[in-house]
N, C-alpha and C positions, 0 to 999 in steps of 0.2 A: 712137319717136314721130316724127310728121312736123313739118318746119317746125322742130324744134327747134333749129337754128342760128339761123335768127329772131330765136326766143326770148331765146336766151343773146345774141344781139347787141345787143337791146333791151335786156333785164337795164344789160350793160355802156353802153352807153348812159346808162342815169337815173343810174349812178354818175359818170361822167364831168362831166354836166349841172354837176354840185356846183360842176367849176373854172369855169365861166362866170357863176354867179349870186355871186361874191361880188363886196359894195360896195365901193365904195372911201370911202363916207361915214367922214367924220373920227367919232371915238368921242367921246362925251361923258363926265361925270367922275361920272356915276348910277352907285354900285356895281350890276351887271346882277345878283350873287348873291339881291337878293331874289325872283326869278322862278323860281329851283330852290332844289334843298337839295343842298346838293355833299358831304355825307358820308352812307356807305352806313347806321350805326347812329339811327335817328331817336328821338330820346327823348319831343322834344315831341309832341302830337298833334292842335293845331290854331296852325303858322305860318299866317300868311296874308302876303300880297305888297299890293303896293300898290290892286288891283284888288278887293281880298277874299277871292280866292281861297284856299283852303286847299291851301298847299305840298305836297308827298308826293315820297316820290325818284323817283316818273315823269311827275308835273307837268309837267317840261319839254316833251311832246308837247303838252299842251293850249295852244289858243290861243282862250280863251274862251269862254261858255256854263256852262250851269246843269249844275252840279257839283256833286255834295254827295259828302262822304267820310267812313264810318262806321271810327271809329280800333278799336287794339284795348282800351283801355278801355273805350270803351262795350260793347264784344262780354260785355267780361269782367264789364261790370258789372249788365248787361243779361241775361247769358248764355244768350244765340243760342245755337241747336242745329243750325242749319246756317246758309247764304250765304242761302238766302230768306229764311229768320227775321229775320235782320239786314236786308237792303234794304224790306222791305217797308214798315217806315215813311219812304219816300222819297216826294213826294209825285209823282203821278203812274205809278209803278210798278205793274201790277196782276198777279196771278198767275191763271192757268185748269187747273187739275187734276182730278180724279175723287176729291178726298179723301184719298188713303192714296196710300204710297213708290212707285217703282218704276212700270210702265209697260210693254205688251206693244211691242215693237218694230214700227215702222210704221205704228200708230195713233196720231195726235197727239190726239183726246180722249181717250186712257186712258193720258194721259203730265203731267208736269209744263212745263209752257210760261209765258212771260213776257209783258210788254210794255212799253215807255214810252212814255208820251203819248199810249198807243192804238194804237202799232206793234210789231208782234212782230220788227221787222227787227230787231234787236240782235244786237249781238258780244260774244261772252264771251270772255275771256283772264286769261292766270296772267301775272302780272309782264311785262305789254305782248306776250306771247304768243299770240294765238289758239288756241282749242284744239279749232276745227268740223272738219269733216272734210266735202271738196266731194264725195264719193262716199257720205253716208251717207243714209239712208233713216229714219234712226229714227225720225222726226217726219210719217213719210208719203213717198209716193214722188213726191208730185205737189204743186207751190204752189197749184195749184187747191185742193187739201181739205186742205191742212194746213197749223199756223201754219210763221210764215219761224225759230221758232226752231230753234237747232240743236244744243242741249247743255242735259242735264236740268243746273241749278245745283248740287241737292242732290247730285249724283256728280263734280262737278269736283276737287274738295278739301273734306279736312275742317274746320272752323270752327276748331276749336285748333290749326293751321298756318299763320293768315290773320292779319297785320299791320293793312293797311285794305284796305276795298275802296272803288272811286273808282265812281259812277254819272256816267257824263256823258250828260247828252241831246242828241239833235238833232247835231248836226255840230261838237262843238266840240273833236273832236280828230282833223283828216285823215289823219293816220300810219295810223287801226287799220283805213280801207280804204273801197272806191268805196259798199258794199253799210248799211252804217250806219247806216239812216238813223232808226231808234227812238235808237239809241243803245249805249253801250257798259257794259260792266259789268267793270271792272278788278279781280281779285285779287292783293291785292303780296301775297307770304308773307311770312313771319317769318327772319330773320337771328339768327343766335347772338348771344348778348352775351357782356360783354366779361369780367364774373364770372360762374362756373360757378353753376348753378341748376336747380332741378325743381319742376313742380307735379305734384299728384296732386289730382282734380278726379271725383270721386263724386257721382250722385244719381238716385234712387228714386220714383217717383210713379203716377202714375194710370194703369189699363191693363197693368200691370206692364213698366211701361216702366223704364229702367236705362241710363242712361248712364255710361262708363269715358272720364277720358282721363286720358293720363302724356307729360304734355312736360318735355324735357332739355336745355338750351342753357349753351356757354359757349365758352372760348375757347383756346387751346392753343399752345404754341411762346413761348421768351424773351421774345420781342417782342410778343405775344398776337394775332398775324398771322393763326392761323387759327381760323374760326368753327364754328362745330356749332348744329344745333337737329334733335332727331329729338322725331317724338310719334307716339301710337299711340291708337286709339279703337277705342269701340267702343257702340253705337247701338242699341238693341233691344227692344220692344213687345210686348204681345200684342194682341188685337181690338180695337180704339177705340170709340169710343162718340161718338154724337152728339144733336144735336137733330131731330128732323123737322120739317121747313119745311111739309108737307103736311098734317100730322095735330096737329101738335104736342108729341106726345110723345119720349122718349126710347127710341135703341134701339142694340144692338151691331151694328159694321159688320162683317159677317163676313168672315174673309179678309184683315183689312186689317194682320196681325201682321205683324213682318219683322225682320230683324238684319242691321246693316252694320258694318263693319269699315273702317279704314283707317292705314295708315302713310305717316310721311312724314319725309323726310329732306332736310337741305338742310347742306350744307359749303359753305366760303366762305373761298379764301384772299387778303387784301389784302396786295399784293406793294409794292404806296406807297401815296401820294395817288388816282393815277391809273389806277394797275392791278390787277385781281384779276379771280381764276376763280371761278366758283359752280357747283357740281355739285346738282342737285337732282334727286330722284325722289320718287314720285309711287304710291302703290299704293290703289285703294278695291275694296271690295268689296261685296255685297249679296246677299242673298235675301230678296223684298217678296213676299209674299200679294197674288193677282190674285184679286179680287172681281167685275170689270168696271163694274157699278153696283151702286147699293143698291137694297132692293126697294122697290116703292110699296105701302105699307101701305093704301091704300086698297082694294086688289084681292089681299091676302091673309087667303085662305080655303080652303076645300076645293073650294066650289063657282063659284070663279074661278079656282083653279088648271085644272082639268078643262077649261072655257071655254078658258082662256088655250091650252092644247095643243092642244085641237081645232080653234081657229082659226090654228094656226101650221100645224098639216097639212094645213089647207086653203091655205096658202099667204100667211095673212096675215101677215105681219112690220111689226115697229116699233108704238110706241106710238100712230101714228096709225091705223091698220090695225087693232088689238089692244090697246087698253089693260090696260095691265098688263104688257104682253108681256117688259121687263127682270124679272119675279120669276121668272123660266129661269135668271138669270146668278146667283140664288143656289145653283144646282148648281155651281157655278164656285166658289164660294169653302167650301162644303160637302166639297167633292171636293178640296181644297188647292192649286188651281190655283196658278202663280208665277212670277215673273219672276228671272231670276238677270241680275248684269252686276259682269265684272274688269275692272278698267284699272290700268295699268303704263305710266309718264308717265316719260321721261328728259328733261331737259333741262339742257344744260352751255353756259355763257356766257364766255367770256374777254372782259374789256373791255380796252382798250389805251389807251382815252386818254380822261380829262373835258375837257371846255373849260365857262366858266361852270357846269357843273350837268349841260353833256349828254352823256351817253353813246356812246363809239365801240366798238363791240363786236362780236365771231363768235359766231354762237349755233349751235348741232347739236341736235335733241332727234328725241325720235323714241314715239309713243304709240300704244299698241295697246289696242285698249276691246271685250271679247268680252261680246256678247248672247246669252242662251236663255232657254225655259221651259217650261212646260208648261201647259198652257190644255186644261182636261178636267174630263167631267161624264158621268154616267151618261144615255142615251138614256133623253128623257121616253117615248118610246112604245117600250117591252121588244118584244124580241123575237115574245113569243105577241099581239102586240099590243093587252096592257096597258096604261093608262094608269103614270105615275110617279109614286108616292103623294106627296099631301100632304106637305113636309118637316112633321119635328116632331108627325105623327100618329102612333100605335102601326103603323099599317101602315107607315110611312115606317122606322122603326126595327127592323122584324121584317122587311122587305125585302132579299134579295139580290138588287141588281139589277147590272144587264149594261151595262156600259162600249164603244162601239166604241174599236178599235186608234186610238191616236194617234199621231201621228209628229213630233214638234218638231222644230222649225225651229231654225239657230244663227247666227249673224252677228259677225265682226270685220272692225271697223275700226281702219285703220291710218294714220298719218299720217309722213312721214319730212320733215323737211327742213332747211333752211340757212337761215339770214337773216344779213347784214352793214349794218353802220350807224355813220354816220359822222356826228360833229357837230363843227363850228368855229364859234367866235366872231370874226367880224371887223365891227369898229370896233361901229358900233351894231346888226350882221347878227347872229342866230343861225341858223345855217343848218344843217339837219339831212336826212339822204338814208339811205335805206334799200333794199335789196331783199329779196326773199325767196322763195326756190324752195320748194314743197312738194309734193309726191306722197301723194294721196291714192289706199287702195284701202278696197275693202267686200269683203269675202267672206261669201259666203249659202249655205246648207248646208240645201236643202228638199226635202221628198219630193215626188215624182209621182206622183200618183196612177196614171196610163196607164201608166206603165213599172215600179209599183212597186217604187220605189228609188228612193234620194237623187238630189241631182244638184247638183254645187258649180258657181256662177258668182263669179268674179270680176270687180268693175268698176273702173277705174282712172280716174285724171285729175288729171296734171300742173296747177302752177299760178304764175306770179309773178306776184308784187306784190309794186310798188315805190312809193316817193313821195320826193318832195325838197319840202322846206316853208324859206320863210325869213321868220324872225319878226324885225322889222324896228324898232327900240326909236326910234320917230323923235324922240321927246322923252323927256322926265322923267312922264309922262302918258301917253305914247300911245304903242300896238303895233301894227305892223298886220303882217300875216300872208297872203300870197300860197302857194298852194300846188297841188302836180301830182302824181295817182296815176296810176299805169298799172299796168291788170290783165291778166293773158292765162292764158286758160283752153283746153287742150288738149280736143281732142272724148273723150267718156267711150268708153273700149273698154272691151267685154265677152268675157269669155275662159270659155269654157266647152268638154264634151270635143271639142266640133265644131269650137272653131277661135275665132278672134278675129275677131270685128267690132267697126268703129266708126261710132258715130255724128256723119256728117261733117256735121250743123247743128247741132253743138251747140257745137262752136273761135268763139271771141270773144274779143277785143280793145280796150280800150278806153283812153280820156286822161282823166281826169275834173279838172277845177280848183275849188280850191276858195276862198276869202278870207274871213278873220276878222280885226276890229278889237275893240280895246277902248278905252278912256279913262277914265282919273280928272280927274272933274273938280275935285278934293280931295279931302283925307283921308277925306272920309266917305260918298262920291258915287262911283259909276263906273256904267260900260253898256259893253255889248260888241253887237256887230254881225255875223251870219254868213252865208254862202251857199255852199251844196257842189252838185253834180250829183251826181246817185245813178245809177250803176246795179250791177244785182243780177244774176246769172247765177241761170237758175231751177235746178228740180232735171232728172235726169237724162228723166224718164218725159214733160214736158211737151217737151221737144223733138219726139217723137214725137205729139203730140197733136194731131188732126187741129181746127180751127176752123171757124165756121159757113163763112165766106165763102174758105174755102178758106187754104193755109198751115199754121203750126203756133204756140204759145205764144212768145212771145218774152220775152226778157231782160227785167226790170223796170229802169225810164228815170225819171228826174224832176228834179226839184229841191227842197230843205228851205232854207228861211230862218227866221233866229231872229233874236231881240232880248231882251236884259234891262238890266233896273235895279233896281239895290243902293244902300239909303242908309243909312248909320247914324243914326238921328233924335237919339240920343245916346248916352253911354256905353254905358246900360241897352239900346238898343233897338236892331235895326234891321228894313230891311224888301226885301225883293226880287219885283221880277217878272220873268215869262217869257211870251215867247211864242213859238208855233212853227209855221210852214205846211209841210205837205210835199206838192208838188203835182205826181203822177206822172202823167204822158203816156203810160205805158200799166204796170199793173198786173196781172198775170194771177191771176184768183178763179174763179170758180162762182157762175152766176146761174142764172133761169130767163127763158129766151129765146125769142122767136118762133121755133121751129123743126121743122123735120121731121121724121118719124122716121125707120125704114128702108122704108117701105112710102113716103112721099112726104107722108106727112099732117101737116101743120100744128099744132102747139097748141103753150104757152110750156112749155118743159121745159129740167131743169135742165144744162147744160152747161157747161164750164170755155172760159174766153174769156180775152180780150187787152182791158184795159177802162182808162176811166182812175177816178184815186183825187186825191180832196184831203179833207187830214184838217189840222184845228187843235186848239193845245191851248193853255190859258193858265194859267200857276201863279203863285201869290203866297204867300210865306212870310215871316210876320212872328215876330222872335224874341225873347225878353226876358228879363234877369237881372233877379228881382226884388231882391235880396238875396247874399252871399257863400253860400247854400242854395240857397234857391229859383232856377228857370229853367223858361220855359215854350217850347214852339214851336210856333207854328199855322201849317197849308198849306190850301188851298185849290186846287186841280186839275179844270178842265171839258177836256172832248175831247169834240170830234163831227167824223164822217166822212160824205163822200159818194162815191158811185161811179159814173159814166156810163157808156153805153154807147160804142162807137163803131166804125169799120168796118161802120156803115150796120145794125146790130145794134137790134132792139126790149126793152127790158127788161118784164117781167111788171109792168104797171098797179097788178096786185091783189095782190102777193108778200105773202107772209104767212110767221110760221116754221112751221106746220103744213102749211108744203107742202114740208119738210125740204129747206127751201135750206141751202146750205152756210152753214155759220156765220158766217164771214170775211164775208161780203159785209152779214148784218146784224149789226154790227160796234155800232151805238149802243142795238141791243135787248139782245145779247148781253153786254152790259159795262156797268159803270155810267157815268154822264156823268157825276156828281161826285164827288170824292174828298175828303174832307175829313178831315184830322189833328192831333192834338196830341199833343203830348211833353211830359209835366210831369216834374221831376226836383227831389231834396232830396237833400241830404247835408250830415251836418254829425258829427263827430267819428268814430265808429264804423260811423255809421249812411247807407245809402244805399237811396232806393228809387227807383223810375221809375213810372210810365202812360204806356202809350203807347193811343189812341184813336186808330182807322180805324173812318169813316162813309163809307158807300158810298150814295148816291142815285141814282135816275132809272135803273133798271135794268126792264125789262118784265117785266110778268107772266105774258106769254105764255111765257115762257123762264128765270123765278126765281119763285122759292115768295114773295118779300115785293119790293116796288120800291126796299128800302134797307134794310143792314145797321150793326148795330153792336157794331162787335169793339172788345172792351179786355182788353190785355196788360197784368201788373203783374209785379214783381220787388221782391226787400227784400233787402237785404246787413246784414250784421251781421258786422265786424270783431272775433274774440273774439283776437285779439292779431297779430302782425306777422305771423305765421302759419298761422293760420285763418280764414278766412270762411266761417261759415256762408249762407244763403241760401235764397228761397222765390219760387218764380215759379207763377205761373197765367197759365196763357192763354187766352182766352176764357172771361173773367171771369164773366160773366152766362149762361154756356150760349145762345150766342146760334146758332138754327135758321139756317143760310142756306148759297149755292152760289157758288161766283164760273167756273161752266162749265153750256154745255149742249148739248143734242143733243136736234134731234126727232127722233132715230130712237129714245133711250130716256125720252124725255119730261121735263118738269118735276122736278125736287128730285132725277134721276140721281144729282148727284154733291154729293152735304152735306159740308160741312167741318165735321173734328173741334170737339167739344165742349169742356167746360169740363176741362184738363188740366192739375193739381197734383204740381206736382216740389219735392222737396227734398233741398239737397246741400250738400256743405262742398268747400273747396276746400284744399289741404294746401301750402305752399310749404317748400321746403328746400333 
């Protein structure tokens, strides 16, 4: 690679930085242990610090900001079936998928994606880990047409290996990097304990769905020094069924069957206080049924199917063109189209030293995640050039029809790297510095059509990032928190039989600073204060993308500022706000533009541009014990976005979604603008149940079957002794019809979420 002595000078560099920023400020006599948890085994599951924050053994990166942490009792009591199940009662969180598992590689509407606060820029990580990969595509090749996420959640790990998981919004934790600017979504796993132990965790329900898992932890050697926790799952459905937001009735999502698997391991040897190795690995697996959409029952019939085909060979596509036109993609889920995806996660940590709570440690891992499938349908117009019968008529079933050759595609990505990280406490300084080298590849394995044969490309690109943060304890009350990343991303080379090239605008470098305060102003009072500079390296394809006014896509640039306030009104009660601006100076989406075509002619058409963006959100969460039973939580969540034009660019007057602009740019139609949640919860001897309610408002109808939904999850535990719990969940209580994704190329109510789905299981401890 070029410049890489640069690099590596830089690297060393932000390590060195460490000896210059410590204070010589005298230390005060505030034990600083309330701001971490200095022991690796955590029992409790909600410490909080003086701020209110909820403790966690990786807390110490956070320097303030709206934070919520789902423990693993509530998983267990609750019992989540995967990482989304669990966050989604976070307020402001909102999820965009197509309904059912799994996801064709490269298409991000027929994938599972995220958001907070109405940004999809978030990072996902396992135990302060990152787990994206800067060469992968899976979400799209380009930030113009696809979200900024970059890791389906449901495939990271599975839920019976997951401790808590930490959601932080907005900027309040600098360490996890320049690009964050939705926010971060933390998986700690599970640590062996200290007494040897097993659960066996069975349940049965709707859709013949079946869920297996067996966890094993404990602890081994005289001194009980080393740790163990392995578990094993296993995840598996047939057709789902939902509501039609269209019609109203109920129907089966064909296609939508799947079975995943996963193992996981994690050893842990504490050599003292201060030192121990953790070896953890990492295995899931998958095969999801690809449906691509559901059908519009409105235009299934014999005599709209017929329509529907003869206007696609006259060249019409998409729903605007063709209505009806997605009831073709139920030859996709008829013909068992599907998604497959392995991943094999290493990662080994040696730490060498705590200071207060924070971690100095060598971490090595290294993760490979292989994609394929198969996406196939029998040709609507045969051979003798027949039409393709009516599914579900007698001709449809007395039919041997004619398939063309398919040729799937395969894709792994790889991730290798290093990270080192050092923390000292000096006098009233917590000072903590990191870097991290990483090599990202993608290998793709697709046919050509012209040369009939495969043809493997591999794309490559180097990465560091570093940061040194010093959280700065100025009184018994007050934190403040200065801080500096530096990213450097090598240009993407592609290596294919002909030889390597690189793309030499695509190497970026950058310093980003960032600063967070907090303050209590008493026991029952605090507010924190933030401000980061964002920037994002795009994906690989927009470097190369030509703009109206000449150039190419550039790097997303801005700023996020936040603020909140936490009170406790009294014992029983308290209450939090948030607010958040993130206001980027240039943004790259897809609008529709004053522009030319190839002939010279003018009209607004859609192209991917350099734009800017400011998006707000404000949340308020009030929480309340009514009783040693009862407890209730209510949130409240608005977001709205805007987008300019600029570089002297005309934006379309009249944009509409039916003129299938890209989705991301109408970002307040395509999403709801209010979120609104409660959490009610009882428990009292035996007996424990939860509600949790998500209200969704102010969502378009040009683009959602209704302008607001309402989902209600329930769960009931029944302790039938130290050792069984039984247990009853339904999810989507009320069978409620609705979408939280869309696309006008397949029109309104494309992608329904699952229906009303009854499970029931017992849990086995021994």
């Amino acid at each position: 690679m070029s410049n890489m002595k640069k690099r590596y000078t830089a690297a060393a560099a932000m390590m060195m930085v460490l000896g210059m920023c410590a204070s010589a400020s005298a230390a005060f006599d505030e034990n600083l242990n309330d701001y971490t948890l200095d022991t690796m085994v955590v029992e409790a599951d909600a410490i909080k610090n003086k701020f209110g924050d909820t403790i966690t053994e990786q807390s110490y990166y956070r320097t303030g900001g709206d934070v919520k942490v789902i423990s693993r009792e509530e998983i267990e009591k609750r019992h989540y079936t995967d990482v989304t199940e669990a966050i989604k009662r976070i307020p402001g969180v909102t999820f965009q998928n197509p309904g059912y598992r799994g996801g064709e590689y490269g298409y991000a509407p027929y994938n599972n994606s995220m958001s907070i606060n109405g940004d999809s820029r978030v990072i996902i990580l396992v135990d302060g880990r990152r787990v994206d990969n800067s060469t992968s595509t899976r979400f799209g090749t380009s930030s113009a047409s696809g979200t900024r996420t970059m890791a389906d959640l449901n495939q990271v790990v599975s839920i019976d290996s997951v401790d808590k998981i930490e959601v932080i919004k907005g900027p309040g934790a600098s360490v996890y990097g320049a690009d964050a600017t939705g926010g971060v979504i933390n998986i700690i796993t599970r640590k062996g304990s200290v007494e040897n132990k097993g659960t066996i965790d069975l349940s049965t329900g709707s859709w013949h769905k079946h869920i297996y898992n067996i966890t094993y932890s404990g602890s081994a050697g005289d001194d009980k020094s080393w740790h163990y926790f392995v578990s094993a799952t296993r995840n598996m459905a047939s057709n789902s069924k939902y509501k039609d937001g269209l019609t109203g009735n109920n129907y089966t999502y064909e296609g939508t069957n799947y079975k995943e698997e996963g193992v996981n391991l994690r050893i842990d040897k504490d050599f003292n206080d201060k030192q121990n190795l953790k070896i953890w690995y990492n295995h899931q697996n998958g095969k999801d049924g690809y449906p691509i959409t559901a059908p519009d029952y409105r235009y299934w019939n014999a005599t709209e199917w017929n329509r529907i085909i003869a206007d696609t060979e006259a060249g019409k596509f998409g729903n605007t063109k063709n209505p009806g036109y997605r009831n073709l993609f139920v030859l996709d889920a008829l013909s068992g189209s599907f998604n497959q995806y392995r991943n094999n996660d290493i990662d080994v940590t040696y730490t060498f030293d705590k200071d207060n709570g924070m971690d100095s440690f060598i971490r090595v891992y290294d993760q490979k995640h292989h994609y394929n499938g198969l996406d196939w349908y029998p040709d609507w117009v045969q051979p003798d050039g027949s039409y393709l019968p009516f599914p579900g008529t007698p001709g449809w079933n007395a039919f041997d029809y004619y398939f063309s050759p398919v040729h799937p595609a395969s894709y792994t990505e790889n991730n290798r790297g290093v990270q080192v990280q050092y923390g000292k406490s000096v006098g009233v300084n917590d000072i903590l510095a990191s870097v991290t080298y990483d090599r990202g590849k993608t290998d793709s394995v697709k046919w050509q059509r012209a040369a009939a044969s495969y043809k493997t490309t591999v794309v490559e690109r180097d990465s560091i990032l570093g940061y040194i943060q010093d959280k700065i304890h100025i009184n018994n009350k007050w934190d403040l928190t200065p801080a500096l990343r530096y990213s450097r991303y090598s240009t993407f080379d592609t290596k294919t039989e002909n030889g390597t090239t690189s793309n030499n605008n695509s190497d970026s470098s950058y310093v980003t600073p960032t600063i967070t305060t907090q303050y209590a102003f008493d026991d029952t009072m605090s507010a924190y204060l933030g401000w980061t500079k964002i920037k994002r390296p795009v994906k690989s394809k927009d470097y190369t993308t030509t703009v109206l006014n000449g150039g190419t896509l550039k790097d997303e640039s801005g700023n996020v500022w936040t603020f909140g306030l936490r009170k406790d009104i009294d014992e029983k009660t308290s209450v939090a706000a948030h607010y958040d601006l993130t206001d980027m100076s240039n943004a790259v989406t897809s609008y529709s533009i004053w522009a030319p075509n190839e002939h010279g002619v003018y009209d607004y058409r859609n192209k991917s541009i350099n734009a800017k963006e400011k998006k707000k959100s404000f949340n308020v969460t009030v929480d309340h014990q009514f009783d040693e039973n009862w407890s209730l939580g209510l949130a409240y969540t608005h977001l709205k976005d805007e987008w300019k034009a600029k570089d002297g660019m005309n934006f379309d007057p009249d944009i509409s979604l039916d003129k299938n602009s890209n989705v991301n740019t109408m970002i307040n139609s395509l999403r709801p603008a209010n979120h609104y949640t409660a959490n009610l919860s009882y428990e009292k001897d035996k007996w424990y149940t939860g509600l949790l309610v998500n209200w969704y408002t102010g969502m378009s109808t040009e683009a959602f079957t209704n302008n607001r939904a309402l989902v209600l999850d329930w769960s009931l535990n029944y302790e039938v002794n130290k050792d069984l719990t039984t247990y009853l969940t339904i999810s989507n209580l009320t069978n409620e019809g609705y979408e939280n994704a869309y696309s006008a190329y397949n029109g309104v109510g494309a992608a329904p979420q699952p229906g009303r789905c009854i499970m029931v299981g017992m849990k086995y401890s021994f």
